[in-house]
N, C-alpha and C positions, 0 to 999 in steps of 0.2 A: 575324712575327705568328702565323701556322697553329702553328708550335711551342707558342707561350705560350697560345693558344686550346687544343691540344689538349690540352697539358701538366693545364692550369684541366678541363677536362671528364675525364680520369681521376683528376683529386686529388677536382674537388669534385662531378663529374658533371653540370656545365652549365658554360655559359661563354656572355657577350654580347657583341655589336659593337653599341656604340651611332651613332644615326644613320645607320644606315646605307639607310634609304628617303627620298626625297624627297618635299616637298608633294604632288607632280602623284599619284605612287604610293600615298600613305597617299589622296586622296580618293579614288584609283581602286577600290580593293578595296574604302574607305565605300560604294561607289554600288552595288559587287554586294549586299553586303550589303543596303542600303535597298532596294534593287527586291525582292530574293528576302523580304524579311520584309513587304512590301506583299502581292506576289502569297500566300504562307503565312500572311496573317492574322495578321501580328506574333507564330506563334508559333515555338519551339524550329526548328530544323533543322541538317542535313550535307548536303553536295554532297563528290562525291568523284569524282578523276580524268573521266572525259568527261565529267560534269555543269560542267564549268569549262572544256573546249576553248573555247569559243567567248568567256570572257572575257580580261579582261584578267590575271587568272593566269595563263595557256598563252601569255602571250606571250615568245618568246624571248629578247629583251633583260633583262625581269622575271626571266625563273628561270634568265640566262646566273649571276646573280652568287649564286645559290644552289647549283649542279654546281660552279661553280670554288673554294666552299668545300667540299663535298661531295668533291672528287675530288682535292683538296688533304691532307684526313685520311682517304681509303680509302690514296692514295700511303703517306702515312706511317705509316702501320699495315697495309702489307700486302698489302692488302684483294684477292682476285682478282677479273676482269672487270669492275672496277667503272667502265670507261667503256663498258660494255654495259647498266647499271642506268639506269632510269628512275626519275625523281623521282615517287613517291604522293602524291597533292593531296588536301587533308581541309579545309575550308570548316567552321568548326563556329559555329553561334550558340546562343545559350540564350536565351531570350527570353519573360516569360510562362509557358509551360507548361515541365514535365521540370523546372523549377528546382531543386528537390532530389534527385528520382531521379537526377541525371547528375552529383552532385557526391557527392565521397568513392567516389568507385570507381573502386579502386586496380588498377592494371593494369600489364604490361610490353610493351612494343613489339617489334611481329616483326619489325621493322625496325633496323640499329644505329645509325643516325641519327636526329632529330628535329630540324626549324627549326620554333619558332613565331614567327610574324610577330601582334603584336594587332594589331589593327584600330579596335574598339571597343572599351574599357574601361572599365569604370562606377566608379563614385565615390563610394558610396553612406554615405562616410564612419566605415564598419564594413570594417577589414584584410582581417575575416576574411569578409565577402560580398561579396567583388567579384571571384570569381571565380581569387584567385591559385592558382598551381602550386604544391602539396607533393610534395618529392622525398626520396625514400629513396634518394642516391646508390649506384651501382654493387653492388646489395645480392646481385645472383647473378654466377656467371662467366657467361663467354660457352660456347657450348654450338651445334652442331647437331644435338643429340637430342629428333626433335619429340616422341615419348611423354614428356620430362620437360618440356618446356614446355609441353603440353597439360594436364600434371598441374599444375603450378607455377598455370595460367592458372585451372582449378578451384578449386584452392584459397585462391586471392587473390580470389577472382569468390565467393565462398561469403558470404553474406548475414550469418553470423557473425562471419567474420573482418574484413569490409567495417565493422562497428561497433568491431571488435575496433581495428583498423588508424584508425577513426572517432579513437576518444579516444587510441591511442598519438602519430597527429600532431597535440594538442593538448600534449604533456608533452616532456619532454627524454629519454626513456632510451634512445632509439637517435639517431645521427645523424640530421638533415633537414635541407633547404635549402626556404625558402619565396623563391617569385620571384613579387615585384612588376610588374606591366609597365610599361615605357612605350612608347607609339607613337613607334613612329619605328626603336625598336631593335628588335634581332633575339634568339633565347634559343639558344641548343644544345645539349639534354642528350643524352644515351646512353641513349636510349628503352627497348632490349635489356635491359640491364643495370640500371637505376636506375626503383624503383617508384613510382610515378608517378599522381598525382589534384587534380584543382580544388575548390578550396573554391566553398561554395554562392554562389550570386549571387541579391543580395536582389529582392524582387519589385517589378516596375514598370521593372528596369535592365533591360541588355543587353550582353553581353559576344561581341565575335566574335572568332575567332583564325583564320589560315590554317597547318595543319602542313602541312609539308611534311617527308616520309619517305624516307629514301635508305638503299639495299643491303639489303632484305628476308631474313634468314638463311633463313627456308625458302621459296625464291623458288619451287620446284618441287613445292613440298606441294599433293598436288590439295583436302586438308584444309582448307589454311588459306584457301583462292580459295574453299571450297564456304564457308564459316563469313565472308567478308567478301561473296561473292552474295547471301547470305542478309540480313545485315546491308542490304544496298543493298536490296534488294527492301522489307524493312519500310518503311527510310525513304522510298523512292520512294510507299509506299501511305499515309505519314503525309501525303508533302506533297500530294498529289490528292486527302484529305482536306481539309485545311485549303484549297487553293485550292476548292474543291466546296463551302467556307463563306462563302469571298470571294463567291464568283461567286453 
């Protein structure tokens, strides 16, 4: 199976295992989700890595069946130390606020994995607002030169190109894959290598996903840990906002 999984994610730069969560597990991550969008005022939010020790994400059984995919495809491609890598937890909801700012901003992952698990999925009866995944499969090589990735990341992150890249994944002239979710199943693209952004999610929905990231290329960049602190600190200040509105 990991062959024809991994075979599927360099042809097409994603591959899914469906069914592969049970009832008990899709309510379980519903309920972080409901509690954390109660306490946040129903609005937008991320939890990342320690903000989820203590749930039912970090539980060992939960993320055994996500390393033994993960260290199934470092094996066969390679990969070094990758039973030394820990899995990046990313909680993301959209909810209410951000709804447009956080959709169509196209980016690559520093990571050469990605699992998205949904969670919530909304259904708003428009393809194109519910939040689906546009991929630009495999559109750079693979690379550990962070000055061309920090460059690559500018110039995909530019407020022009982002409109640019906006109407190119509305037309045919480059390859794309748009991925549908369904709960239950699992996604696997090649984060690294394939550009990657969510269509908007219509107002009054809710859309939650858990990524989950494995083998970080620049695991040692004091760069890229200052630029993901920084990131944590904003959102840690959005949501003592928003709970500061509950309370």
């Amino acid at each position: 199976m990991i062959e024809n999984l991994l075979k599927k994610l360099n042809n097409k730069g994603y591959c899914c295992i469906e069914n592969i969560l049970s009832n008990q597990e899709i309510e379980n991550l519903q309920n972080i989700v409901k509690q954390n969008l109660r306490t946040n005022n129903n609005n937008s939010f991320f939890l990342i890595n320690e903000k989820l020790d203590n749930t039912f994400v970090n539980e060992e059984n939960f993320l055994k069946k996500f390393y033994d995919i993960f260290f199934e495809f470092s094996k066969k491609e390679n990969l070094k130390n990758y039973k030394n890598r820990k899995i990046f937890k990313n909680l993301r909801v959209i909810s209410q606020s951000k709804m447009h700012s956080t959709s169509y901003d196209f980016h690559f992952d520093a990571h050469q994995y990605t699992i998205l698990v949904p969670i919530i999925i909304p259904e708003s009866g428009n393809d194109n607002t519910n939040g689906n995944l546009i991929l630009f499969p495999n559109l750079r090589k693979k690379t550990n030169n962070l000055i061309l990735n920090i460059m690559q990341k500018l110039f995909f992150q530019n407020k022009v190109i982002k409109k640019i890249l906006q109407y190119i994944s509305s037309k045919n002239f480059i390859k794309k894959e748009i991925l549908k979710f369904k709960i239950g199943n699992i996604y696997i693209f090649n984060g690294f290598r394939s550009l990657h952004a969510n269509q908007p999610v219509k107002k009054g929905f809710t859309r939650a996903t858990l990524l989950l990231h494995f083998y970080d290329v620049f695991e040692d960049s004091k760069i890229i840990q200052l630029n993901r602190n920084i990131r944590k600190l904003i959102e840690d200040k959005n949501i003592q906002k928003n709970q500061s509105i509950t309370n």
